[in-house]
Every structure is written in structure tokens, then in C-alpha cells.
N, C-alpha and C positions, 0 to 999 in steps of 0.2 A: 669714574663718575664723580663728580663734585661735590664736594663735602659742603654743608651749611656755613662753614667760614672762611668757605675762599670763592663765595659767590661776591661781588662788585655791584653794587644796587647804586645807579646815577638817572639823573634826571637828562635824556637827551638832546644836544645842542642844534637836531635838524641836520646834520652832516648827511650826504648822500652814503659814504662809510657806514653808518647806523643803517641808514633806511636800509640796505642791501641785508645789513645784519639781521633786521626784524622779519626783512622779508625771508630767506632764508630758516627764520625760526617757524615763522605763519607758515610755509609750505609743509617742514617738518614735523609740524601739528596737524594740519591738516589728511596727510599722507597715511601720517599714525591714525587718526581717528575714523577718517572715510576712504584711504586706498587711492585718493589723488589730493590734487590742488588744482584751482582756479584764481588764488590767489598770484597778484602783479606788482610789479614795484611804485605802478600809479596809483595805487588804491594805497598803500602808506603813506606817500606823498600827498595824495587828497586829504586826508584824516589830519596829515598836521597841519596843511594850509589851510584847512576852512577858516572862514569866517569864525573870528574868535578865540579863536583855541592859542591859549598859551604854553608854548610846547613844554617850557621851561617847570612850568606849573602842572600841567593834566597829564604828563607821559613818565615813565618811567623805563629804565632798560635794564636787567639783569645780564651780569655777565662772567663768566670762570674764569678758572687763572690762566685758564689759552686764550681768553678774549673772546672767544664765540657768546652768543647772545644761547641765552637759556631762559629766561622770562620774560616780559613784556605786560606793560600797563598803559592803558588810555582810557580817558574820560571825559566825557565832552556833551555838554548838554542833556544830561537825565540818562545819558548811555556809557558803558565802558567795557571795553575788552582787555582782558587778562588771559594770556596764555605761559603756559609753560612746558619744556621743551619735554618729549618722552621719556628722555635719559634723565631727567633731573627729576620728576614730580616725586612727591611722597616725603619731601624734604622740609616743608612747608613755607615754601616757596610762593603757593597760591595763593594760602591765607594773608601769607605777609601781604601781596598786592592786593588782593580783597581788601583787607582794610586800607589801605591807602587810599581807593578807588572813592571809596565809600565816605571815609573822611576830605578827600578833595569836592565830591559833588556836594557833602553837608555846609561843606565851606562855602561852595557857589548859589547856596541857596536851593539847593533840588530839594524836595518832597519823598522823591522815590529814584528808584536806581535801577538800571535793566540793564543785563549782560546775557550774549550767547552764548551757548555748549554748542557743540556738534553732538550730535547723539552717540556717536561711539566712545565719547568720555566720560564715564562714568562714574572713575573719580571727582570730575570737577563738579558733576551734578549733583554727587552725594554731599561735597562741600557746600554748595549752595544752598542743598536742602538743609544743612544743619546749621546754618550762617542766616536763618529767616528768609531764602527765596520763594517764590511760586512758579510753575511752570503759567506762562503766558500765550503763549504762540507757539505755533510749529509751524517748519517751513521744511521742502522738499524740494530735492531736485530728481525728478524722476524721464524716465528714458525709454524707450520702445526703440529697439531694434529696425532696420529697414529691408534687410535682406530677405523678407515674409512679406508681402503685401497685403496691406492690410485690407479688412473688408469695406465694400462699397461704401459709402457714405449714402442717409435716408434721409430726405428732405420732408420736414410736414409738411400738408400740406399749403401751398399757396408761400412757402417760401422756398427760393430760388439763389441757387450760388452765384457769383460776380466776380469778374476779376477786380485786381486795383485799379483805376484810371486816374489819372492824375484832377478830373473835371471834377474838384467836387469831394471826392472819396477821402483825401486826408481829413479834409475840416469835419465830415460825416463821423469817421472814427473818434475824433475828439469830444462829437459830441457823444458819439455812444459811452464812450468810457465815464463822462462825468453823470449821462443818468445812471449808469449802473454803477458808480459809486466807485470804481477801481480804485486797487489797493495792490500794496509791493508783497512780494513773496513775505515779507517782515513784519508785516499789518498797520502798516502807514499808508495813510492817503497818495496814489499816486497822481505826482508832480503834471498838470499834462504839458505842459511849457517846454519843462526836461525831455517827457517823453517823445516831442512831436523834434526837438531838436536832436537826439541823438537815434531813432528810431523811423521819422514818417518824412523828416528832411529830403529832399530831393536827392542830396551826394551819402545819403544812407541808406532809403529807405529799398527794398528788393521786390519789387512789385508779383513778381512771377512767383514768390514764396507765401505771400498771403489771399489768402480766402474770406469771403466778405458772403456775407447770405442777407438778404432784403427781399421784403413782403412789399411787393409793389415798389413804391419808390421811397419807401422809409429802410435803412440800414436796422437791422435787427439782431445782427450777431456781425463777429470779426475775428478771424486767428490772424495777426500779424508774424510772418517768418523771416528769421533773418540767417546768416551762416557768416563764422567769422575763419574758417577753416575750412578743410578736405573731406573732414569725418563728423563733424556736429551741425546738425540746425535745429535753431532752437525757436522755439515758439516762443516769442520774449512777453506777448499780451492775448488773451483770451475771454473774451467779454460778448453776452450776451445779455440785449435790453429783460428790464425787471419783468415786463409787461411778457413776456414770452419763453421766460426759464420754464424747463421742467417740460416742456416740448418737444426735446432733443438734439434741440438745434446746436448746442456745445458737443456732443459728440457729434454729428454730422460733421462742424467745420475741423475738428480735431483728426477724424477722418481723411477728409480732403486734405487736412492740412497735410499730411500723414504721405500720399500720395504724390504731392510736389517734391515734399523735401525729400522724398524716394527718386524722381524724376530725373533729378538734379544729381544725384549719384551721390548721394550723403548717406554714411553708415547708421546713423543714429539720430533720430528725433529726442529733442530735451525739451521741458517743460519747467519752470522755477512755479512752485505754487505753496500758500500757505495755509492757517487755519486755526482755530484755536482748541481744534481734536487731536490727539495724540495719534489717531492714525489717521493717513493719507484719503484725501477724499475719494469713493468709491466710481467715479465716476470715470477717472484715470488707470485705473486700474481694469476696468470693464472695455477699453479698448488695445489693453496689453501692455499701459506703463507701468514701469515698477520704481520704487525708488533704490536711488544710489547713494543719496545718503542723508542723513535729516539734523536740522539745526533746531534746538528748542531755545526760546528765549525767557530769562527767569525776572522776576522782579519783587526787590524789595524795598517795602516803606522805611522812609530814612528818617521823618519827623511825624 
């Protein structure tokens, strides 16, 4: 295990060397705290090419005297992730990037500061809590099995399932999502620009995986499904108009959704959804999802 002074704390130069490094470390955290990763080596690479972000300035790289990465620090915009590696915590290694974090965003002018836990880290939560955090958000990814078929899907009355067609039905969904206000698993307004480009796109979109239900000729609900795999499809949007929640109609399309992506021979239905209750919303749960693992988001005022 690595001792407090022969850890190597640098500012990383953007090298694809590094990114493999961090990613490596993000999986080993992840693994530790929820029993997998979904973490990629593009999603490193995004984080340090956006717009703005000065690598040399907002990241940071911890590393032992074999070289392997064991902490990790980025900040960027009123946001910042700090990880560190299972083998190393307790060293105070956290704290040390906590305040970096904290001090680079004060520098950039932020107000307030938000960073995620996975919920199986408990250490870094109790840090947070003793360092001025508040829990903000919670987000889940939860999963329902398909090898069980699930039960029928109940339609209220006077609304009716659809498939996708291309006449019409993207632009429908877009606008369903902006009256009902959609939001990312993380509690940001979602993007619809983003989403129609990497999700309802022609060379994206999987028609036979989503479910649409419409009261006459108005769209009033939508599961959009997609499968990047043999064994996952995942329900990546779930929106139902303001004017007709609480009707049933999100379990119904979750339902059907439920039956396609069974159809199609996919082991496991996934869902990403979030919230600002500590537990998962009960409605996911009422048709057999459970969660796999949950990310809480903390936040503390800087000035």
C-alpha cells in the first residue's frame, strides 16, 4: 500500500498514457463501490476537452512509486470529481483533492461546488458531510430482469399504444419532453438537441424498441429504447405529458417497454432515473425494478 510520501500529486498534460491511467482508476472505484463499471476511456477524454477546461489548471493526477494512478481530481464549471483508488483511501488523500477542487472553483469565480459519491462510499460521504456538503440529488440505475415476463401492460382509458414511424413521431417526442420538462438522471435540464442527435437520429434511433401511447392524435407518453449490447436494453427516456400523470400511463409504457426489450432476446431491462429523495421512486419498483447502484450528488456553498 502506499505510504503518504511516496504518493506524486501533478497536474496532467492530456497524454492518452494518463487518460488510460484515470480510466483504469474510475473503473477500480467504481467496481469497489457498485460491483461494476460503465465507465470509457471517451468519457475522460470528453471531461478534458470540453469547452474550456484547462487541463493544466482543473485536473489533477495522483500517483505511487509504481506509477499506477491512485487519486484523481477535476473541476469544471461548479462541478468536480475526486476519486480515490480502494487501496489508497484513509490516507488523506481525499481531503488533500477536496481542497484543491474547492480552491480552483473559488479561483474561477463559482458560488457553490457539487461533486458525486456512488452510494457504496461511505467514506467519501462522511468526508463531504464533515467538509460542509449537502446531499442534493440522487440518481439510480435500476434493472428488472427479463427472463419473467412481465405483466400486461393497462391502458386508461381512450389512450392507445403506437409504434415509432418516422412521419412525424421524432419531432412529437421532442416536443413531449420539453412540456414535461425532462431532466438527466443528474437533475439538469435535458439537452433536446443532444438527445434527438445521439438517441432519435435516423443511424441511432431503434424503432421496434420504443413505445409511444397517444390520446387521439396528441403523443401523451413515450419509452424510448435502445441496446448497445447482447444483454442490456436500456430505457434511456421516459416521459409522460404534465396534463395526464398519475393516470398510469408511465407504467403501462414501462410495461410494454418491458415486453419488446424481452422480444428482442435481451437479458435485462435498465432504466437511469433520478430524484431529489433518498429512495428510488416507487413506481419503478411496483413493476419489479430494483436498483444496482445509486450516485448521490453533494453540494457546498463556496462564498
Amino acid at each position: 500500500m502506499a505510504g503518504a510520501a511516496s504518493i506524486e500529486l501533478r497536474r496532467p498534460a492530456g497524454t492518452d498514457e494518463e487518460a488510460v491511467l484515470v480510466l483504469m482508476l474510475l473503473t477500480a472505484c467504481q467496481v469497489a463501490d457498485s460491483g461494476r463499471s460503465d465507465c470509457q476511456l471517451a468519457d475522460v477524454l470528453e471531461q478534458w476537452r470540453a469547452p474550456g477546461v484547462e487541463l493544466e489548471r482543473d485536473a489533477w493526477l495522483a500517483r505511487d512509486a509504481g506509477g499506477d494512478a491512485i487519486g484523481y481530481a477535476f473541476t469544471h464549471g461548479g462541478r468536480a470529481e475526486v476519486r480515490v483508488h480502494p487501496r489508497t483511501r484513509g490516507l488523506g488523500l481525499g481531503s488533500r483533492l477536496r481542497r484543491l477542487v474547492e480552491e480552483r472553483a473559488a479561483e474561477q469565480g463559482e458560488r457553490e461546488l457539487v461533486q458525486t459519491v456512488a452510494g457504496g462510499d461511505r467514506p467519501a460521504e462522511r468526508l463531504l458531510e464533515r467538509s460542509g456538503y449537502v446531499p442534493i440529488h440522487h440518481a439510480w440505475r435500476l434493472e428488472r430482469p427479463l427472463d419473467v415476463p412481465a405483466a400486461a401492460a393497462r391502458w386508461p382509458r381512450g389512450v392507445a399504444p403506437h409504434a415509432f414511424h418516422d412521419d412525424g413521431d421524432g419531432a412529437a417526442v421532442l416536443a413531449l419532453l420539453e412540456r414535461s420538462s425532462a431532466r438527466t438522471p443528474e437533475g439538469g435540464p435535458l439537452a433536446l438537441d443532444r438527445f434527438h442527435a445521439e438517441h432519435l437520429a435516423e443511424d441511432r434511433l431503434d424503432p421496434d424498441l420504443c413505445v409511444l401511447a397517444y390520446r387521439g392524435e396528441q403523443l401523451v407518453g413515450a419509452a424510448i429504447g435502445e441496446t448497445w449490447n447482447e444483454s442490456d436494453g436500456t430505457i434511456v427516456q421516459l416521459a409522460v405529458d404534465p396534463r395526464e400523470r398519475d393516470a398510469g400511463i408511465g407504467r403501462a409504457l414501462l410495461l410494454a417497454a418491458f415486453e419488446r426489450l424481452r422480444a428482442r432476446g435481451l437479458d435485462t431491462a435498465v432504466l437511469h432515473v433520478g430524484g431529489e429523495q433518498a429512495a428510488e421512486p416507487p413506481l419503478f419498483g411496483s413493476v419489479g425494478m430494483r436498483p444496482a447502484w445509486r450516485r448521490t450528488s453533494w453540494r457546498k456553498r463556496l462564498l
